[in-house]
PDB file of N, CA, C and O in Angstrom:
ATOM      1  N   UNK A   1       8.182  -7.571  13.069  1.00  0.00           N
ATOM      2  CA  UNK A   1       8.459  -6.319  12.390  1.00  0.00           C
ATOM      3  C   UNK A   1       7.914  -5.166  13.206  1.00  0.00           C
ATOM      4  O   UNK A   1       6.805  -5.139  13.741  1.00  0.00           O
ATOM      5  N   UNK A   2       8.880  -4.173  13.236  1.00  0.00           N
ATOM      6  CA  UNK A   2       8.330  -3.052  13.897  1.00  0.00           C
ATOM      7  C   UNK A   2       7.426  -1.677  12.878  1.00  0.00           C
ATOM      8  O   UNK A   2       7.943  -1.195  11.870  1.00  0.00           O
ATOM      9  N   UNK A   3       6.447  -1.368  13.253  1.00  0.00           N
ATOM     10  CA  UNK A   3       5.554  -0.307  12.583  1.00  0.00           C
ATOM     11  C   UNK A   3       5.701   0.653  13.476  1.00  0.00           C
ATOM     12  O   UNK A   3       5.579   0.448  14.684  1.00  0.00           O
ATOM     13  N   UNK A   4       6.078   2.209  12.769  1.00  0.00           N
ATOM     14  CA  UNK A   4       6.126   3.136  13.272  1.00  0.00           C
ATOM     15  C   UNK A   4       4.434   3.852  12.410  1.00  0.00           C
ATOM     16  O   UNK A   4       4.338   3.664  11.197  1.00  0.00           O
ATOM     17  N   UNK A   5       3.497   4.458  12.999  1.00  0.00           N
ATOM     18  CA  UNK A   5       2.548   5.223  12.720  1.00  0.00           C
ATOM     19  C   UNK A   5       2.874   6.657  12.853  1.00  0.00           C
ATOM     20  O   UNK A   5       3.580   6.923  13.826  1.00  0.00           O
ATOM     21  N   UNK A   6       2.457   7.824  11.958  1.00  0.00           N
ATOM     22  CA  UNK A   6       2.332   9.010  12.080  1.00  0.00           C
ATOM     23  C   UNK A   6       1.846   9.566  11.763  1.00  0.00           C
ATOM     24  O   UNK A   6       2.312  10.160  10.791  1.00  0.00           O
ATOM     25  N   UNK A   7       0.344   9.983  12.255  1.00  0.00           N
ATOM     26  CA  UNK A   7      -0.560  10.820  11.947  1.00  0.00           C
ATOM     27  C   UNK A   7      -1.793  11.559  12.664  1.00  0.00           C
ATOM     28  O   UNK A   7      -2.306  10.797  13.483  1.00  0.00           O
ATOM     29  N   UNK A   8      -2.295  12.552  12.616  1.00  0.00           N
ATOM     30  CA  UNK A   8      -2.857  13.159  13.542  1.00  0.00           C
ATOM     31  C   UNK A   8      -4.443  12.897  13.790  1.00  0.00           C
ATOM     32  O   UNK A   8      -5.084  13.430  14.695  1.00  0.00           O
ATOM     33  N   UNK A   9      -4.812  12.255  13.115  1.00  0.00           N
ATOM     34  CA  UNK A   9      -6.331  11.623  12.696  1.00  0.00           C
ATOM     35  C   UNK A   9      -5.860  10.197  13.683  1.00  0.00           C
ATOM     36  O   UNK A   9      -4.955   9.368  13.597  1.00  0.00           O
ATOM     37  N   UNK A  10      -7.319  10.498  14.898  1.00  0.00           N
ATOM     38  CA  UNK A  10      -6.669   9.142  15.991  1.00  0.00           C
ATOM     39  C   UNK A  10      -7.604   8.193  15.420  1.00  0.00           C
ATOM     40  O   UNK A  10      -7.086   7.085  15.560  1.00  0.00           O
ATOM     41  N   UNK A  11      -8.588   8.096  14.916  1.00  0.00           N
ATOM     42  CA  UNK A  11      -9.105   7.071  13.909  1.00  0.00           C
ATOM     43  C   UNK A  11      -8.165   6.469  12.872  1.00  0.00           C
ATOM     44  O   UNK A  11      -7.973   5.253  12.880  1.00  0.00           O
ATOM     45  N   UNK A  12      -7.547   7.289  11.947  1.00  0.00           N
ATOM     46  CA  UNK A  12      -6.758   6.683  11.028  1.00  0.00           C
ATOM     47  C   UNK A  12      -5.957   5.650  11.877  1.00  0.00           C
ATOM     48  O   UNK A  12      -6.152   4.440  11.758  1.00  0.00           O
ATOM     49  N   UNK A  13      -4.720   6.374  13.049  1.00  0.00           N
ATOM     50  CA  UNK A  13      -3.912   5.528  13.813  1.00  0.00           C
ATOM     51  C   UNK A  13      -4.848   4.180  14.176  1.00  0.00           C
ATOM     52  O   UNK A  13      -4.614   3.050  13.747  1.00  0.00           O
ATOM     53  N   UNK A  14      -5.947   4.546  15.051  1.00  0.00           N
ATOM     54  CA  UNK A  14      -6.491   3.178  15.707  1.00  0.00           C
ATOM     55  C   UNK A  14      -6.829   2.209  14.410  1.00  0.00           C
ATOM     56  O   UNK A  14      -7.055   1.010  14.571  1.00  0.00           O
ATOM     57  N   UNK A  15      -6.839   2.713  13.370  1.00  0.00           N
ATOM     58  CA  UNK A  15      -7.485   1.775  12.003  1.00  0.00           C
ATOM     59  C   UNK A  15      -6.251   0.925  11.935  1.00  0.00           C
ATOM     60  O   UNK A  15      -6.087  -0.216  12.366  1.00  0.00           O
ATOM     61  N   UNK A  16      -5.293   1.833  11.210  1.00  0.00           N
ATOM     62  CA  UNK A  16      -4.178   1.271  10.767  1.00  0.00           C
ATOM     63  C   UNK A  16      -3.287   0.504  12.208  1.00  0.00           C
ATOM     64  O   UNK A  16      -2.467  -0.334  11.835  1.00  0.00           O
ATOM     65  N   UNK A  17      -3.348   0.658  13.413  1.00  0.00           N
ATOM     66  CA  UNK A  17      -2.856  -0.125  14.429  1.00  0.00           C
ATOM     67  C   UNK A  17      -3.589  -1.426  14.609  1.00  0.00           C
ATOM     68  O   UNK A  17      -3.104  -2.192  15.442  1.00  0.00           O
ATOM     69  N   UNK A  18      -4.468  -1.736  14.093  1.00  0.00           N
ATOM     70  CA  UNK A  18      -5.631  -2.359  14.332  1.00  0.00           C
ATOM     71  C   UNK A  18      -5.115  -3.864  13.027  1.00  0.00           C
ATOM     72  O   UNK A  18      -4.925  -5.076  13.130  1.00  0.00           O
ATOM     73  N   UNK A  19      -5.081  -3.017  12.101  1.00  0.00           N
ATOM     74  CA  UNK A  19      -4.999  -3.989  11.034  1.00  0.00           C
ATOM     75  C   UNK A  19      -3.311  -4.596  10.824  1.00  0.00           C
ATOM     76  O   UNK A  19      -3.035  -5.384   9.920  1.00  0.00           O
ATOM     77  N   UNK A  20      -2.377  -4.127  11.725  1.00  0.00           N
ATOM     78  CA  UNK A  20      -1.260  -3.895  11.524  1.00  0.00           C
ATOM     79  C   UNK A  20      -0.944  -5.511  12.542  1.00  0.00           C
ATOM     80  O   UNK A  20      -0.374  -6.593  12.401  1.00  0.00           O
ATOM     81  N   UNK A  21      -1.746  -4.762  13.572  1.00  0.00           N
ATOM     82  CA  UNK A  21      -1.179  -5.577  14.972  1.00  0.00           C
ATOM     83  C   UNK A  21      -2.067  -7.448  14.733  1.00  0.00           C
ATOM     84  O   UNK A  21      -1.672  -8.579  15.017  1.00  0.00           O
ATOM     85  N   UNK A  22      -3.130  -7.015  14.206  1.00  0.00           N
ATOM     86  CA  UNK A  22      -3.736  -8.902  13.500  1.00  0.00           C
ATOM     87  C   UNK A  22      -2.722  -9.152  12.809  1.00  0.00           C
ATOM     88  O   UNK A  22      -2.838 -10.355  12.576  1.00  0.00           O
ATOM     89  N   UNK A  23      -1.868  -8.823  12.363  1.00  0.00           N
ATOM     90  CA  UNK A  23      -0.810  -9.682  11.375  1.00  0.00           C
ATOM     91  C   UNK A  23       0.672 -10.137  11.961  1.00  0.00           C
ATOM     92  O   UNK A  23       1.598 -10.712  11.390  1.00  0.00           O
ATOM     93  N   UNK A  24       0.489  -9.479  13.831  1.00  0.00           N
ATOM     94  CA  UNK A  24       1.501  -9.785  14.480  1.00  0.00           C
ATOM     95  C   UNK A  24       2.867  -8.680  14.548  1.00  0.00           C
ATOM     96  O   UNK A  24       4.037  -8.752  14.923  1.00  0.00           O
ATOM     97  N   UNK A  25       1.943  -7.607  13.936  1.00  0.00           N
ATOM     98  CA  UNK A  25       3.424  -6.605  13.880  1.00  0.00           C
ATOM     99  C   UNK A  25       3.840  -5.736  15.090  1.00  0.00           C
ATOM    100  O   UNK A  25       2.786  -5.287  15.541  1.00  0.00           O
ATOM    101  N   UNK A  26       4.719  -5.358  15.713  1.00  0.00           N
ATOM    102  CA  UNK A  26       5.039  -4.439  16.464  1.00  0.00           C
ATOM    103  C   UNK A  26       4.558  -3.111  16.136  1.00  0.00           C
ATOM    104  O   UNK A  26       5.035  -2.509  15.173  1.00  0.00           O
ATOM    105  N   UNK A  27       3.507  -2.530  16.976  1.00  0.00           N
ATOM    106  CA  UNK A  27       3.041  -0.794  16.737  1.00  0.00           C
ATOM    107  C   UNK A  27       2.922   0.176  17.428  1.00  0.00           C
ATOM    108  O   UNK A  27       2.010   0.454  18.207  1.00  0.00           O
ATOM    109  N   UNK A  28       4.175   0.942  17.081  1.00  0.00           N
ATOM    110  CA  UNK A  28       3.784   2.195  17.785  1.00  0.00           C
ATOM    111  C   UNK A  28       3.450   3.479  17.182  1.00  0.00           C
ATOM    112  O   UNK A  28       3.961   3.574  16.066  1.00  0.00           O
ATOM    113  N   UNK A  29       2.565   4.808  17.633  1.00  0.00           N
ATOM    114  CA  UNK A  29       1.821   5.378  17.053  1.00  0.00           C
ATOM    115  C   UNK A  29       2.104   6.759  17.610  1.00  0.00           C
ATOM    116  O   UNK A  29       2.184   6.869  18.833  1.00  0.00           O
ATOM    117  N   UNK A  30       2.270   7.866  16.808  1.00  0.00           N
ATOM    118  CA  UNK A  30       2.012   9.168  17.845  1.00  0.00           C
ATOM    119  C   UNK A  30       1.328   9.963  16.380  1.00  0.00           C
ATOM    120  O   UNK A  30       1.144   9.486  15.261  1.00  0.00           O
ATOM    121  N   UNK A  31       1.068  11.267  16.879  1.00  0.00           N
ATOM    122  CA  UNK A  31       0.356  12.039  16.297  1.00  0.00           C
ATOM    123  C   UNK A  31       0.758  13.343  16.399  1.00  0.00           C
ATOM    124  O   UNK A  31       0.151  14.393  16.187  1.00  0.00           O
ATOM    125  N   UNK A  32       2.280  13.033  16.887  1.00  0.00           N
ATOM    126  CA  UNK A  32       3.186  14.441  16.804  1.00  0.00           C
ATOM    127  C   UNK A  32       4.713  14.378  16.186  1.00  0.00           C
ATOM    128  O   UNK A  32       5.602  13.620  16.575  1.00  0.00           O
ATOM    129  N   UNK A  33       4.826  15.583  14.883  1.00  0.00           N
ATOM    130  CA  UNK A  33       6.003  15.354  14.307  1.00  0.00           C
ATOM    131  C   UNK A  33       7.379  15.237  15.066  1.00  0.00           C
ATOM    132  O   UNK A  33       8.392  14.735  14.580  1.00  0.00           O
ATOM    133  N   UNK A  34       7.266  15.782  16.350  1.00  0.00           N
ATOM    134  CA  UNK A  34       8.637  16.200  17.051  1.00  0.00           C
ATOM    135  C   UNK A  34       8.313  14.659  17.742  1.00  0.00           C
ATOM    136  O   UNK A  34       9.305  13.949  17.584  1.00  0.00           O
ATOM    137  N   UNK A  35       7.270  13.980  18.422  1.00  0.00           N
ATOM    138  CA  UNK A  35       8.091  13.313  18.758  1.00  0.00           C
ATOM    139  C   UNK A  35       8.406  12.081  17.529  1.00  0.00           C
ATOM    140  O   UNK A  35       9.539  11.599  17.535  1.00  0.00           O
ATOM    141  N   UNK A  36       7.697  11.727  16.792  1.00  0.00           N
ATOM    142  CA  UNK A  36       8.139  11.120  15.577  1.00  0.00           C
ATOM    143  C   UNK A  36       9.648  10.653  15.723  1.00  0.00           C
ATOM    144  O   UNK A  36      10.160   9.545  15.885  1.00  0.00           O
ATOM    145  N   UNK A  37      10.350  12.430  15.552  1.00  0.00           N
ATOM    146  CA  UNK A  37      11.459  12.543  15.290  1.00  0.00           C
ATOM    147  C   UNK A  37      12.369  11.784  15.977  1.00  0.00           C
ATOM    148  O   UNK A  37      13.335  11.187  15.503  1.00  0.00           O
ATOM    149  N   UNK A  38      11.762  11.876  17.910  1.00  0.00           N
ATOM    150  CA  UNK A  38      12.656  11.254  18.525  1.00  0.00           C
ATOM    151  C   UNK A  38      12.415   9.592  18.292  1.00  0.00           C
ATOM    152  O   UNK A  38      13.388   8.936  17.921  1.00  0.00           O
ATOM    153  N   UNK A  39      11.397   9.059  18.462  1.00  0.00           N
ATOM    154  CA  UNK A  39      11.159   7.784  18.211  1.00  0.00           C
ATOM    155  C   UNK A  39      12.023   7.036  17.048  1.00  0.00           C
ATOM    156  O   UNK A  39      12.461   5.906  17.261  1.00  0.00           O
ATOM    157  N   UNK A  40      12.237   7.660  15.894  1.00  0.00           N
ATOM    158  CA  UNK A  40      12.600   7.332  14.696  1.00  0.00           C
ATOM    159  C   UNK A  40      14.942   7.105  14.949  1.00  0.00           C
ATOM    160  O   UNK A  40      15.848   6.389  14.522  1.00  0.00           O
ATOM    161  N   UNK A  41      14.739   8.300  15.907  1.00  0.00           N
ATOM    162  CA  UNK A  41      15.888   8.466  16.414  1.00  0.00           C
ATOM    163  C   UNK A  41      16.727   7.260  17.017  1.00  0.00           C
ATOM    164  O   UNK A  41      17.874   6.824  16.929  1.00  0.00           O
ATOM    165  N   UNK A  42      15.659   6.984  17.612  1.00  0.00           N
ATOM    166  CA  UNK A  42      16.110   5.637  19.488  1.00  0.00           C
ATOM    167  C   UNK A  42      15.752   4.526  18.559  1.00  0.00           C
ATOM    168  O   UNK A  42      16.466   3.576  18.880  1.00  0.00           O
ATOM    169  N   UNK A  43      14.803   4.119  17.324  1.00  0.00           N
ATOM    170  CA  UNK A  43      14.509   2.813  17.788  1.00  0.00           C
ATOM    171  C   UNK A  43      14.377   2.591  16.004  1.00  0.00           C
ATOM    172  O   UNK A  43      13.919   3.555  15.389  1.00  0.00           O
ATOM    173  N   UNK A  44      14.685   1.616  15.374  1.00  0.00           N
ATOM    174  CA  UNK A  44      15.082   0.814  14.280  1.00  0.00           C
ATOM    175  C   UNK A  44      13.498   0.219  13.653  1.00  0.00           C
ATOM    176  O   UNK A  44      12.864  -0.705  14.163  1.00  0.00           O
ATOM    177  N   UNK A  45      13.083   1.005  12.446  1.00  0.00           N
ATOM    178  CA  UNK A  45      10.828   0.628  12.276  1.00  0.00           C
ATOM    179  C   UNK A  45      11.534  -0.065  10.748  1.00  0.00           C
ATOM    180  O   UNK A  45      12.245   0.421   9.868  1.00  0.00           O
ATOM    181  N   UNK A  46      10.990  -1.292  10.947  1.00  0.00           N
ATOM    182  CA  UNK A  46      11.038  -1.993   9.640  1.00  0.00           C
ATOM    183  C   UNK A  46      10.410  -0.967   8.773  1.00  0.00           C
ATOM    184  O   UNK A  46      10.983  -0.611   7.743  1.00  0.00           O
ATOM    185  N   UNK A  47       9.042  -0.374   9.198  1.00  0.00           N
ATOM    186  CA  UNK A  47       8.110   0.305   8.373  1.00  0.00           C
ATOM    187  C   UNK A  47       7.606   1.813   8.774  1.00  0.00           C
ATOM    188  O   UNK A  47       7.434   2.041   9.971  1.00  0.00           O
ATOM    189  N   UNK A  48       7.394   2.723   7.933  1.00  0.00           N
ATOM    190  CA  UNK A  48       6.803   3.679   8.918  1.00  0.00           C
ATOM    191  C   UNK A  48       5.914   4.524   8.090  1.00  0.00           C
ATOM    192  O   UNK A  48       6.470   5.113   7.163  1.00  0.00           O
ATOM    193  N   UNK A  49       4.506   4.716   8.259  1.00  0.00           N
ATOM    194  CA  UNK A  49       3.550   4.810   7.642  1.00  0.00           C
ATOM    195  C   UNK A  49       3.422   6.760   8.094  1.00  0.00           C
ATOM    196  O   UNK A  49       3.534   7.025   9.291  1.00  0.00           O
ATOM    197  N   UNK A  50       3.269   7.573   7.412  1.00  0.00           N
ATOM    198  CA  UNK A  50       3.842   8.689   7.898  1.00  0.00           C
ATOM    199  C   UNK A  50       2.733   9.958   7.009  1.00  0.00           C
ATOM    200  O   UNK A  50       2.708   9.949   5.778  1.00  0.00           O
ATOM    201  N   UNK A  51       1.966  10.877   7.734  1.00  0.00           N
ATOM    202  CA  UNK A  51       1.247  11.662   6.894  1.00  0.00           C
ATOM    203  C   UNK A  51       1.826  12.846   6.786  1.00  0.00           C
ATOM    204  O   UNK A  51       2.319  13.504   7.702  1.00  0.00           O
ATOM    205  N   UNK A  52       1.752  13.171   5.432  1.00  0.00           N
ATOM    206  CA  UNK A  52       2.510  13.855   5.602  1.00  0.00           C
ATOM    207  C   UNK A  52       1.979  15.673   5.401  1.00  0.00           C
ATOM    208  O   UNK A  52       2.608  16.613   4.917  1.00  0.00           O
ATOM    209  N   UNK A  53       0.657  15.623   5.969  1.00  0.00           N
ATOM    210  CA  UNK A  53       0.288  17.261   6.180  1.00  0.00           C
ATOM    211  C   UNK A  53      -0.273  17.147   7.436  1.00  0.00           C
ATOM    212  O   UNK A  53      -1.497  17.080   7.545  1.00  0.00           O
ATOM    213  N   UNK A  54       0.684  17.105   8.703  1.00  0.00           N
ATOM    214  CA  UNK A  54       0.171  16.978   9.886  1.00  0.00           C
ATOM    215  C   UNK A  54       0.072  18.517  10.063  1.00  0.00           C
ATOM    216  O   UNK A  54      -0.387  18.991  11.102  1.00  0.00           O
TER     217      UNK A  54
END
């Protein structure tokens, strides 16, 4: 499964990448809405964990 992360707190990301990736999941992470946008664009996230007062 692919995990998309989005949030600007690089602790939160490294937490939640952390606990994501022990369970075998695919993770990728940014901490910017624009590129979010493109990522979300190009590539198919089973999941996407997303804050939403960046």
């Amino acid at each position: 499964m692919k995990v998309l992360i989005v949030d600007d707190e690089l602790l939160t990301i490294k937490n939640l990448k952390y606990s994501f990736e022990q369970d075998n999941y695919e993770v990728e992470s940014t901490g910017d809405s624009n590129e979010a946008l493109k990522k979300i664009t190009t590539t198919d996230y089973d999941i996407i964990i997303l804050d939403l007062v960046l």
